[in-house]
N, CA, C and O of each residue as an XYZ file, in Angstrom:
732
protein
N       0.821     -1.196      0.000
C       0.000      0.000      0.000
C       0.864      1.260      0.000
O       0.658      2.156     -0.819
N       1.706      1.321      0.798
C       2.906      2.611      0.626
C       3.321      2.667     -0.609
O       3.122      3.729     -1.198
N       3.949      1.643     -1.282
C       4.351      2.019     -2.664
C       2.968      2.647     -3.584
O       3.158      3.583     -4.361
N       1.851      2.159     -3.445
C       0.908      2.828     -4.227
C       0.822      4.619     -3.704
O       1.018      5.656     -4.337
N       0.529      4.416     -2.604
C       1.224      5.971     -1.854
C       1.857      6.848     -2.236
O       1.539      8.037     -2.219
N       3.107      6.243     -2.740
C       4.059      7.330     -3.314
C       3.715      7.549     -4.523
O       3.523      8.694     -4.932
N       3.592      6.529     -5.243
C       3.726      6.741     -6.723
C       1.890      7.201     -6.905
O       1.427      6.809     -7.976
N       1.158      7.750     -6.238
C      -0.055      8.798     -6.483
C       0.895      9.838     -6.118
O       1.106     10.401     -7.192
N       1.662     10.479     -5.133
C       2.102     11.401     -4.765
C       2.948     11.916     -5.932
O       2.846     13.021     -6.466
N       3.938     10.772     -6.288
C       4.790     10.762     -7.439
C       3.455     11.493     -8.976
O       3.756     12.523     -9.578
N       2.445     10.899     -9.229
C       1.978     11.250    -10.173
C       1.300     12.721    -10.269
O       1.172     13.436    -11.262
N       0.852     12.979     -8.749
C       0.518     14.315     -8.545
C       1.231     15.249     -9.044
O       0.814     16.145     -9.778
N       2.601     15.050     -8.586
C       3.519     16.343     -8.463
C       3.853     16.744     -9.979
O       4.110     17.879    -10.379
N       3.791     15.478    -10.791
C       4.392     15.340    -12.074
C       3.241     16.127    -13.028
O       3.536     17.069    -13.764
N       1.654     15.486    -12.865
C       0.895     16.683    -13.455
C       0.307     17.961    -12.963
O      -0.652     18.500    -13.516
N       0.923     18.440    -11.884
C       1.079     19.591    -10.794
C       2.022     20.554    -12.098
O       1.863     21.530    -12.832
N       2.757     19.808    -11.859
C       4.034     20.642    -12.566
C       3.629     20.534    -14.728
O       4.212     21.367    -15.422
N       2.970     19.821    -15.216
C       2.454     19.788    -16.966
C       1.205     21.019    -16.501
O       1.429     22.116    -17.014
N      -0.143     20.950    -15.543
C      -0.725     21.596    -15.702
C      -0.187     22.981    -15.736
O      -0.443     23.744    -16.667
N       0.766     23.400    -14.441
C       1.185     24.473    -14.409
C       1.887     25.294    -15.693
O       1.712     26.408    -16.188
N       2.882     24.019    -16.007
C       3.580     24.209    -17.556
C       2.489     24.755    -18.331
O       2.745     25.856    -18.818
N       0.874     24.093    -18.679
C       0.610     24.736    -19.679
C      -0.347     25.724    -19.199
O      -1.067     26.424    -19.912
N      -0.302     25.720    -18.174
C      -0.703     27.166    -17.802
C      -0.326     28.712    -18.259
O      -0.928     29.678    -18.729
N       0.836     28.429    -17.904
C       1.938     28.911    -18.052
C       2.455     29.567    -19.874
O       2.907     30.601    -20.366
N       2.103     28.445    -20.245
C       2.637     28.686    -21.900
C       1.362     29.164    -22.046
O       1.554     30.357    -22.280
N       0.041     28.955    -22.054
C      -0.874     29.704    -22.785
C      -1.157     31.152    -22.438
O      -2.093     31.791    -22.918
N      -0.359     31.574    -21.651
C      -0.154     32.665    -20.731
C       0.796     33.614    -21.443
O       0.699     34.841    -21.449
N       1.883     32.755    -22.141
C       2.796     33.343    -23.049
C       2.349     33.499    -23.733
O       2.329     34.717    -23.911
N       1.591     32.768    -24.773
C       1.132     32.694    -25.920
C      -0.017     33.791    -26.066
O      -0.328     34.316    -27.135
N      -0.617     34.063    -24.793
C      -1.810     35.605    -24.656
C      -0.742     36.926    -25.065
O      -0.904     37.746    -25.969
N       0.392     36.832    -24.080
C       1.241     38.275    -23.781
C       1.912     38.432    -25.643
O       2.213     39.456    -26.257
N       1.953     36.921    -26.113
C       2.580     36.920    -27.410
C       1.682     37.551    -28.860
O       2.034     38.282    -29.785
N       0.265     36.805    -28.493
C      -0.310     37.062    -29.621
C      -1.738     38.077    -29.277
O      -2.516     38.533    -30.115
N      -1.769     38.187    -28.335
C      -2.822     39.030    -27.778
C      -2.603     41.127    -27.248
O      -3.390     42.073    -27.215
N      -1.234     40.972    -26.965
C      -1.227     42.014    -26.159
C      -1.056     42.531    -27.236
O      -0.739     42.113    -28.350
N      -1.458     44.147    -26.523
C      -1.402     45.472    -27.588
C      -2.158     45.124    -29.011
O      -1.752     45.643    -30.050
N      -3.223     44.264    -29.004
C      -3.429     44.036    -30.857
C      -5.313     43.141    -29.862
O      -5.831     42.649    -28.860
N      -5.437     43.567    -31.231
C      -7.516     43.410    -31.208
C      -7.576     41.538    -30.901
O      -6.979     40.531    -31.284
N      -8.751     41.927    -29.929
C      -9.377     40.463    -29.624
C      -9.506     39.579    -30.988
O      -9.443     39.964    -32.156
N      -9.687     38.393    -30.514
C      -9.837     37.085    -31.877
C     -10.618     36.382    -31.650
O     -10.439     35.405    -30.922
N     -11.733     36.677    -32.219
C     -13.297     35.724    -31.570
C     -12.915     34.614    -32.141
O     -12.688     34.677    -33.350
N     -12.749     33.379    -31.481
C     -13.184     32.099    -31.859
C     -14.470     31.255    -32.127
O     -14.540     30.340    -32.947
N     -15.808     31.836    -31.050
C     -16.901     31.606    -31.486
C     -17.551     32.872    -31.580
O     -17.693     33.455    -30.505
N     -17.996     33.462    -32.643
C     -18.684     34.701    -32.683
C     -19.808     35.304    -31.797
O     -20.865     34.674    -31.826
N     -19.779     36.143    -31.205
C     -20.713     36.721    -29.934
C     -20.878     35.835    -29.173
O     -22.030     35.676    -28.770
N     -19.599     34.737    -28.583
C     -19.855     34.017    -27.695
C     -18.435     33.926    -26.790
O     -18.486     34.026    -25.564
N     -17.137     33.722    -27.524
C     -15.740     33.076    -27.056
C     -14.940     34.244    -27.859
O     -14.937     34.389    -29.082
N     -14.192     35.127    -26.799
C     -13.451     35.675    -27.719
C     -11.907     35.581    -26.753
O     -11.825     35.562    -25.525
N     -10.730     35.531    -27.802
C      -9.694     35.538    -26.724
C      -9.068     37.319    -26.923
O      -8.937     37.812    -28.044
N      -8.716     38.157    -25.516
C      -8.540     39.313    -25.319
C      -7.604     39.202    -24.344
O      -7.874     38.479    -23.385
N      -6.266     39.924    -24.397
C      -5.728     40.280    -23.409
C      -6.061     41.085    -22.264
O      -6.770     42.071    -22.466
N      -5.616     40.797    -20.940
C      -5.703     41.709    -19.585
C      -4.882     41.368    -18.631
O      -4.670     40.288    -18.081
N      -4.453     42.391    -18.500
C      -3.474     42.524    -17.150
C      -4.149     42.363    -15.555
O      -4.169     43.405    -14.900
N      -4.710     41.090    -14.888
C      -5.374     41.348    -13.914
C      -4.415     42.098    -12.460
O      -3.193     42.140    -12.602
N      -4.779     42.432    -11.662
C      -4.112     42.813    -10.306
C      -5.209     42.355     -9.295
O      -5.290     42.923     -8.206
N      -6.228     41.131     -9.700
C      -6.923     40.841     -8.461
C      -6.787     39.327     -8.568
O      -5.942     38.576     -9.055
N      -8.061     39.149     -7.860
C      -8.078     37.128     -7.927
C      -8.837     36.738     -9.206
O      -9.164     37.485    -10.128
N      -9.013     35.652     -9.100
C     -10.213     35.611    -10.178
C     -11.188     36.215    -10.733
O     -11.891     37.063    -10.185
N     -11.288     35.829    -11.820
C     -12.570     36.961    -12.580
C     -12.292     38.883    -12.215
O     -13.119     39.785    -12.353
N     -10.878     38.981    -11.745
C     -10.834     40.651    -11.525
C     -11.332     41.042    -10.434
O     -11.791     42.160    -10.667
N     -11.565     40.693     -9.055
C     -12.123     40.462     -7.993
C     -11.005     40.956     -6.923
O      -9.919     40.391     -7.051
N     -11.120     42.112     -5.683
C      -9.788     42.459     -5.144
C      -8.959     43.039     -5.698
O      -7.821     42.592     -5.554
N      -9.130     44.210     -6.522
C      -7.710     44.332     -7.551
C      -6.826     45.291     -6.384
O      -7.289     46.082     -5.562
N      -5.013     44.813     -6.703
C      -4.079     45.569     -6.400
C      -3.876     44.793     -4.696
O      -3.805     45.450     -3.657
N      -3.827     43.591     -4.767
C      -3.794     43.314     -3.114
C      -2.645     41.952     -3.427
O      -2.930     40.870     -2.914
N      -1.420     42.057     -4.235
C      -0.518     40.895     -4.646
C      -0.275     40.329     -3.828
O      -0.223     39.129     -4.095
N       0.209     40.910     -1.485
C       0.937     40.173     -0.900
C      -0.152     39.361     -0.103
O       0.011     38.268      0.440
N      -1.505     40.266     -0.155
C      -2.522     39.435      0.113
C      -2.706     38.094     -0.945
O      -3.185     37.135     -0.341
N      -2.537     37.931     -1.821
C      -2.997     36.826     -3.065
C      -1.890     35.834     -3.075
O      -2.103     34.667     -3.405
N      -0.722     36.259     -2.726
C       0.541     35.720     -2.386
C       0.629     34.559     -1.121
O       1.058     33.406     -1.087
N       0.198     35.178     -0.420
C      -0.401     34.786      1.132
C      -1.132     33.175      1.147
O      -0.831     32.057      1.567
N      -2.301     33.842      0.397
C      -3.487     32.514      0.646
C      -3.014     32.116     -0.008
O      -2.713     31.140      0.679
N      -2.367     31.837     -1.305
C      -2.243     30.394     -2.296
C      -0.855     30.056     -1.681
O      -0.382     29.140     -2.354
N       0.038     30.435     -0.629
C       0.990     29.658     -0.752
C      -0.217     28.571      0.904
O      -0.178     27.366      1.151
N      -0.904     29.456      1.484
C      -1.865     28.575      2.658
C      -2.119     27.696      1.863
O      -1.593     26.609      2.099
N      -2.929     27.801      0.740
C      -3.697     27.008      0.144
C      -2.689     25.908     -0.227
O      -3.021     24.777      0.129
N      -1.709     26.010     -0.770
C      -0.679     25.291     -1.201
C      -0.508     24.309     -0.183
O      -0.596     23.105     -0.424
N      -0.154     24.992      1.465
C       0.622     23.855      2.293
C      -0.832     23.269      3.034
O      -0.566     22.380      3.843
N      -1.983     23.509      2.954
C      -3.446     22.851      3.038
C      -3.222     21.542      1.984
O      -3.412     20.349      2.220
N      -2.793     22.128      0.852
C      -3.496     20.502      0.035
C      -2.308     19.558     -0.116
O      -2.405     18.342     -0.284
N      -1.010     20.359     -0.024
C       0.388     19.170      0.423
C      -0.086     18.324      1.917
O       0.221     17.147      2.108
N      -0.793     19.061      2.801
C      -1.010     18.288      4.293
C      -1.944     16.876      4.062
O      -1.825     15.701      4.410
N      -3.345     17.980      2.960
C      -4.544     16.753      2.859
C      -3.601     15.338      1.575
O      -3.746     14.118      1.649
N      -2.802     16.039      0.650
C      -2.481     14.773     -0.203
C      -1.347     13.585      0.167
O      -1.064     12.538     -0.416
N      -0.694     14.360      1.688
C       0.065     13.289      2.338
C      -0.907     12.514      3.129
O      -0.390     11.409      3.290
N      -1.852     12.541      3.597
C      -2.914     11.913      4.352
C      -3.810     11.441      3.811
O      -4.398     10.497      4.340
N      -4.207     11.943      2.580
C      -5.337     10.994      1.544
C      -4.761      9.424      1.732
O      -3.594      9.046      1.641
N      -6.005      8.613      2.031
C      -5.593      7.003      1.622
C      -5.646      6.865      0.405
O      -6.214      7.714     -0.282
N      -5.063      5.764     -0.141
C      -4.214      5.365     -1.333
C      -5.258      4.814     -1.993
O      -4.910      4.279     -3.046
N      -6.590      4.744     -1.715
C      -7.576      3.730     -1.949
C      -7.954      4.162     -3.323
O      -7.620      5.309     -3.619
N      -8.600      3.448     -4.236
C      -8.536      4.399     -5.576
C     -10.353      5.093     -5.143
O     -11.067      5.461     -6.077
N     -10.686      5.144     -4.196
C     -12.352      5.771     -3.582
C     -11.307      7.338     -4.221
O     -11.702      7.985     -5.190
N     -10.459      7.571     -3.726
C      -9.404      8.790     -3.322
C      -9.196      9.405     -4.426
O      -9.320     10.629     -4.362
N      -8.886      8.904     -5.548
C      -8.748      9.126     -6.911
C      -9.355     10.388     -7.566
O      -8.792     11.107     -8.391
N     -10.533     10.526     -7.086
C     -11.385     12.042     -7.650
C     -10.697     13.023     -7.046
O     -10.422     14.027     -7.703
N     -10.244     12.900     -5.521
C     -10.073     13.668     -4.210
C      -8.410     14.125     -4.841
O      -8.023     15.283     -4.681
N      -7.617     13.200     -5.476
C      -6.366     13.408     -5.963
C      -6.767     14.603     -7.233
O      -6.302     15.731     -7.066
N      -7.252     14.457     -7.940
C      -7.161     15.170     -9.622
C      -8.161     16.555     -8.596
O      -8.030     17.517     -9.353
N      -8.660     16.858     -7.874
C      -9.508     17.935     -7.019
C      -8.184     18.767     -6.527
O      -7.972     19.938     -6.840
N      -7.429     18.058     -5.799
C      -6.202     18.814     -5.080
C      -5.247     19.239     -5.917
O      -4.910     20.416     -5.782
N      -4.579     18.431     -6.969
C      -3.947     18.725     -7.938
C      -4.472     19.950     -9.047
O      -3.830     21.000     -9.071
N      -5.530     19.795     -9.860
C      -5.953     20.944    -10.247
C      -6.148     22.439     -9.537
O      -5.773     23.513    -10.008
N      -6.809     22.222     -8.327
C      -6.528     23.740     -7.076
C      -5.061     23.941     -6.976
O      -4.567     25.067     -7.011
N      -4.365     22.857     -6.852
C      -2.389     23.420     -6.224
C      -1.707     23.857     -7.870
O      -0.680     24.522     -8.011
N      -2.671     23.229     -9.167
C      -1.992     23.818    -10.319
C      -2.180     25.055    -10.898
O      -1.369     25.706    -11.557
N      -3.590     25.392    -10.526
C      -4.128     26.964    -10.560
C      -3.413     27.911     -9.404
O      -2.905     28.978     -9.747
N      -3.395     27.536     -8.202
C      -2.787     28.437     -7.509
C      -1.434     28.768     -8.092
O      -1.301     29.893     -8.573
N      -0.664     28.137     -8.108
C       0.271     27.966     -8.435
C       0.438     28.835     -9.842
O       1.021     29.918     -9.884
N       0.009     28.374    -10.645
C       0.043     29.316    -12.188
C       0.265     30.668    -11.873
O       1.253     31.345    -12.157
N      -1.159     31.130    -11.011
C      -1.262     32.407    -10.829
C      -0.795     33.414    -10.238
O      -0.823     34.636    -10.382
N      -0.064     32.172     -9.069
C       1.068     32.974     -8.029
C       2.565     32.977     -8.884
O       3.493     33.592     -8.359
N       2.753     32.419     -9.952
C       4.338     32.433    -10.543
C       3.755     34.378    -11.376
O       4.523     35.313    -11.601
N       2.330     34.345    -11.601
C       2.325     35.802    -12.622
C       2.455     36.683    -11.716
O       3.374     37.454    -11.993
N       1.756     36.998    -10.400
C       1.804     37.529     -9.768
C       2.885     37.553     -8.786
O       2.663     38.566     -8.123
N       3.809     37.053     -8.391
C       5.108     36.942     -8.027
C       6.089     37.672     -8.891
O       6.947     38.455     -8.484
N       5.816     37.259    -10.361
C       6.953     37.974    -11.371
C       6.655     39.189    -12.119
O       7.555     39.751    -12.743
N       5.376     39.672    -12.105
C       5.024     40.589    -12.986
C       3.796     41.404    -12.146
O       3.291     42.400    -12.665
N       3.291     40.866    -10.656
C       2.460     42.143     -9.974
C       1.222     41.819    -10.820
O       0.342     42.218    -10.058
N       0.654     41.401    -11.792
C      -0.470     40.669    -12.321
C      -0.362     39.148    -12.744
O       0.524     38.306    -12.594
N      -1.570     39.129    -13.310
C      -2.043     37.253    -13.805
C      -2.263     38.027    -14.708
O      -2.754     39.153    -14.629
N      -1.772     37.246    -15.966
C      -2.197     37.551    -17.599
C      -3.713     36.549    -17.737
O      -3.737     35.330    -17.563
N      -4.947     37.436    -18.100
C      -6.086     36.498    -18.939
C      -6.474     36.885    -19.841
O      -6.367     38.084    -20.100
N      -7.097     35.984    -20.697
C      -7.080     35.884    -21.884
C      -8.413     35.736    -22.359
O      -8.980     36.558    -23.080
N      -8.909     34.655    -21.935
C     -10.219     33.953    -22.463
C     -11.480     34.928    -21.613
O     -11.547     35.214    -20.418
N     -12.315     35.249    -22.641
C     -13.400     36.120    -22.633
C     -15.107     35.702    -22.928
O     -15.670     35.728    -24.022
N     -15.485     35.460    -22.085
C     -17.110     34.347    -22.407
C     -18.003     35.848    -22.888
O     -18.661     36.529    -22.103
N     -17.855     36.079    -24.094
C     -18.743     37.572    -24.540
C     -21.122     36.931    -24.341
O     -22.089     37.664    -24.136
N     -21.085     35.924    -24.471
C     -22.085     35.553    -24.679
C     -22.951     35.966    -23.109
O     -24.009     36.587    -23.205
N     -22.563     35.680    -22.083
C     -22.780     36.027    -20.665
C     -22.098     37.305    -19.902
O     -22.412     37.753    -18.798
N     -21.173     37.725    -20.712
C     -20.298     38.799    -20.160
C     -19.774     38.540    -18.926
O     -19.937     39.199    -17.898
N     -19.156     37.573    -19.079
C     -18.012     36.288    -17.972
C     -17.287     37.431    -18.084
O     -17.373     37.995    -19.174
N     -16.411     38.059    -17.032
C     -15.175     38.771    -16.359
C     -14.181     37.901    -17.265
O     -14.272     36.676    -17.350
N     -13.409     38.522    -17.801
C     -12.235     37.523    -18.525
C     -11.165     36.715    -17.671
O     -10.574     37.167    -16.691
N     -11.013     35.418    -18.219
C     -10.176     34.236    -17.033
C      -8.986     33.804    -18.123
O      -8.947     34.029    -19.333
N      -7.952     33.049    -17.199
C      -7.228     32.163    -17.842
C      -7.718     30.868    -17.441
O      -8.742     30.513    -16.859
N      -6.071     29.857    -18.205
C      -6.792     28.328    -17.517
C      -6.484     28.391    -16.048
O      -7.209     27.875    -15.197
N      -5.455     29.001    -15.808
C      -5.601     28.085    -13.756
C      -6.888     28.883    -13.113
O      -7.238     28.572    -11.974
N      -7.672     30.020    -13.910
C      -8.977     30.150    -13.163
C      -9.494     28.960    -13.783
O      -9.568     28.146    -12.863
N      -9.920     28.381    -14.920
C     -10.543     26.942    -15.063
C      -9.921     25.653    -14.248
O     -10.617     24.717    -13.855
N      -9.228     25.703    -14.155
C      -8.581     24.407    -12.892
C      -8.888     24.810    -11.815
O      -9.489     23.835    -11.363
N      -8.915     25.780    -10.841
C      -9.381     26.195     -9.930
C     -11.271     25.938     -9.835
O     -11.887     25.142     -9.127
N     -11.728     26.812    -10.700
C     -13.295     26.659    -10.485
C     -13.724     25.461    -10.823
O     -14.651     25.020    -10.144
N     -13.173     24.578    -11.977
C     -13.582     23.179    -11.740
C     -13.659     22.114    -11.382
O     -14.367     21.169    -11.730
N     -12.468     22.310    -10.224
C     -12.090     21.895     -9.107
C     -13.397     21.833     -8.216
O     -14.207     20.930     -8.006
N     -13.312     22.872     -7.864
C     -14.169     23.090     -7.426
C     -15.745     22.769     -7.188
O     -16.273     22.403     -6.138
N     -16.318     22.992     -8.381
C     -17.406     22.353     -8.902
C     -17.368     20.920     -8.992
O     -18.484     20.419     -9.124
N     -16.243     19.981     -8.953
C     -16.241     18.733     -9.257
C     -16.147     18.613     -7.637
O     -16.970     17.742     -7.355
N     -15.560     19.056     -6.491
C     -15.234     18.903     -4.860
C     -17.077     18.947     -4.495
O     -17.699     18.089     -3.868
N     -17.514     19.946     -4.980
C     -19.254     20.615     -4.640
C     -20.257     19.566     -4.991
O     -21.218     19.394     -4.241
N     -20.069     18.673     -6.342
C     -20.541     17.520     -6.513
C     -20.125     15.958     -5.660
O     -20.917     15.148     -5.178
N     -18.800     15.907     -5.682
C     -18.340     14.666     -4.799
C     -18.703     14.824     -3.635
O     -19.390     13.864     -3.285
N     -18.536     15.844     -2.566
C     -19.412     15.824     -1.495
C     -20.798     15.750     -1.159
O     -21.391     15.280     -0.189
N     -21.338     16.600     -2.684
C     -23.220     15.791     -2.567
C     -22.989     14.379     -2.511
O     -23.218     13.563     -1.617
N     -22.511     14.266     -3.598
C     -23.245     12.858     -4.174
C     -22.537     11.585     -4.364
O     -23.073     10.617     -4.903
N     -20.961     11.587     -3.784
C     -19.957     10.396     -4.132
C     -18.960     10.188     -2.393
O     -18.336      9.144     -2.202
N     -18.970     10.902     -1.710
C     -18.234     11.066     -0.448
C     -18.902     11.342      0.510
O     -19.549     12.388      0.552
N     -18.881     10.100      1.890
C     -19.458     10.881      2.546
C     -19.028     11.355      3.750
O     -17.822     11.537      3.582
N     -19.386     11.743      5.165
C     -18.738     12.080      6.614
C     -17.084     11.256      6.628
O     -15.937     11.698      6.688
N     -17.635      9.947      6.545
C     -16.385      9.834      6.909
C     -15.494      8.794      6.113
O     -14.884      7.815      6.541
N     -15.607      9.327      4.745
C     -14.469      9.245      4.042
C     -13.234     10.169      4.034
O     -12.235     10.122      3.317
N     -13.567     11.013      5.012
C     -12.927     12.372      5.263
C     -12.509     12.222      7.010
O     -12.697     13.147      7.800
N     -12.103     11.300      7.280
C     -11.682     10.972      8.392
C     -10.665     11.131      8.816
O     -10.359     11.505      9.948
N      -9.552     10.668      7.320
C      -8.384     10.611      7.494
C      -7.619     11.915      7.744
O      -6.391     11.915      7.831
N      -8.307     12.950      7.849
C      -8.317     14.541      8.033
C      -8.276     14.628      9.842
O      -7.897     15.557     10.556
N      -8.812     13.302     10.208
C      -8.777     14.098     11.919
C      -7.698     13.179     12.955
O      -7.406     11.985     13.030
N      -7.274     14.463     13.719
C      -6.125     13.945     14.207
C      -6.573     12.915     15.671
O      -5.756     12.365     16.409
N      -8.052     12.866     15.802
C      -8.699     12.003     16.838
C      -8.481     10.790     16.738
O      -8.203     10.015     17.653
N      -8.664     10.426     14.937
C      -8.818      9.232     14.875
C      -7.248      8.740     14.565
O      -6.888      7.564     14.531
N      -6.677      9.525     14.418
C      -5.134      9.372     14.229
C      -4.419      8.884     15.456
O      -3.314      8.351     15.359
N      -5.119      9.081     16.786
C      -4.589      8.906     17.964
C      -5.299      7.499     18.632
O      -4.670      6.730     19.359
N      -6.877      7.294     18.207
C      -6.795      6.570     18.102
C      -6.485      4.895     17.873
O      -6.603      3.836     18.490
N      -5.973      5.444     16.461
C      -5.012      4.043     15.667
C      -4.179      3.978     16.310
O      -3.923      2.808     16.592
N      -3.101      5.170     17.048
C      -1.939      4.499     17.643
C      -2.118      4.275     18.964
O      -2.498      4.914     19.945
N      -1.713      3.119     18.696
C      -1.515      2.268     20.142
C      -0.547      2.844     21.009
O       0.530      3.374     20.736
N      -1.416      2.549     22.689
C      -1.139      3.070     23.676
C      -0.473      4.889     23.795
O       0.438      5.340     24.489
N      -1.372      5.555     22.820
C      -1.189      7.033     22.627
C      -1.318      8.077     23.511
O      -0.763      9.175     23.463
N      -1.988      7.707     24.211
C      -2.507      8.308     25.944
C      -1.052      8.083     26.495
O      -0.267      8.904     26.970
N      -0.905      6.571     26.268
C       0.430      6.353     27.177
C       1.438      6.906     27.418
O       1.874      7.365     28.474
N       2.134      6.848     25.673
C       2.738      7.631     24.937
C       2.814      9.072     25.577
O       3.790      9.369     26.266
N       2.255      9.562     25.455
C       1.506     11.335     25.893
C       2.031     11.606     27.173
O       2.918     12.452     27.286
N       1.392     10.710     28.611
C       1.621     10.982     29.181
C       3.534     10.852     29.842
O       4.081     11.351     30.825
N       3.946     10.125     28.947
C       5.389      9.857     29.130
C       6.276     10.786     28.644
O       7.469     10.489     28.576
N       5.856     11.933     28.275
C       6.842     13.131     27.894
C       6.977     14.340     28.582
O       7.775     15.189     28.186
């Protein structure tokens, strides 16, 4: 069971680091083919791609608060390194893995723009609803999300989320009281 352990951990980190990558490049590819020069509708009065310089969180939300935005995603960061060393290996876990990984690859994206340049470059523009313009680690992030909002309705329940408490952690180990009181 440990070796399965690692090598989820092992696979995390590996598409942690491709999502971010293409985060990252389509990010270039905005500042490359987007900046200073007219939007490029892909679906007409619906999808257009447009450059913007954000200075907030998502969707343009908070603008001008970097050490604040800096802050929570590196929290957020050492939150889902804590929950993905403690996730069981079970493949139940499997949704709960690609949930944490997509949130630590969006944070992440957005904190390398905002770390190096004081904004997040976005691109993608939903003209049909007049969606606030996003990149992808806002889509890895919110569909994260939305996929966490569904697995807790309807696929996870109380206490598949156990492995989160340090009660039952004390529990399992034997003679832990004991332990405790011997220090």
């Amino acid at each position: 069971m440990k070796k399965r352990k690692t090598l989820l951990l092992i696979t995390d980190l590996v598409a942690i680091v491709l999502l971010t990558y293409f985060d990252q490049f389509t990010k270039g590819m905005a500042v490359l083919y987007l900046k200073g020069k007219p939007e490029i509708p892909i679906l007409r009065d619906v999808l257009v791609l447009q450059y913007l310089e954000n200075k907030g969180a998502a969707f343009g939300m908070l603008q001008n608060q970097k050490i604040f935005f800096i802050f929570i995603e590196i929290l957020i960061l050492f939150v889902i390194g804590f929950v993905l060393l403690r996730v069981p290996s079970h493949r139940k876990y499997n949704l709960m893995h690609l949930i944490l990984v997509l949130i630590a690859s969006g944070a992440i994206g957005n904190m390398i723009d905002r770390a190096a340049q004081d904004y997040v470059v976005d691109f993608i523009y939903f003209v049909l609803i007049d969606f606030p313009i996003f990149n992808v680690a806002d889509i890895y992030v919110t569909g994260a999300t939305a996929i966490f909002v569904i697995a807790i309705l309807f696929y996870y329940k109380e206490e598949d989320f156990s492995f989160l408490s340090i009660k039952q952690k004390m529990q399992r180990t034997p003679n832990y009281m004991e332990d405790q009181g011997k220090k």
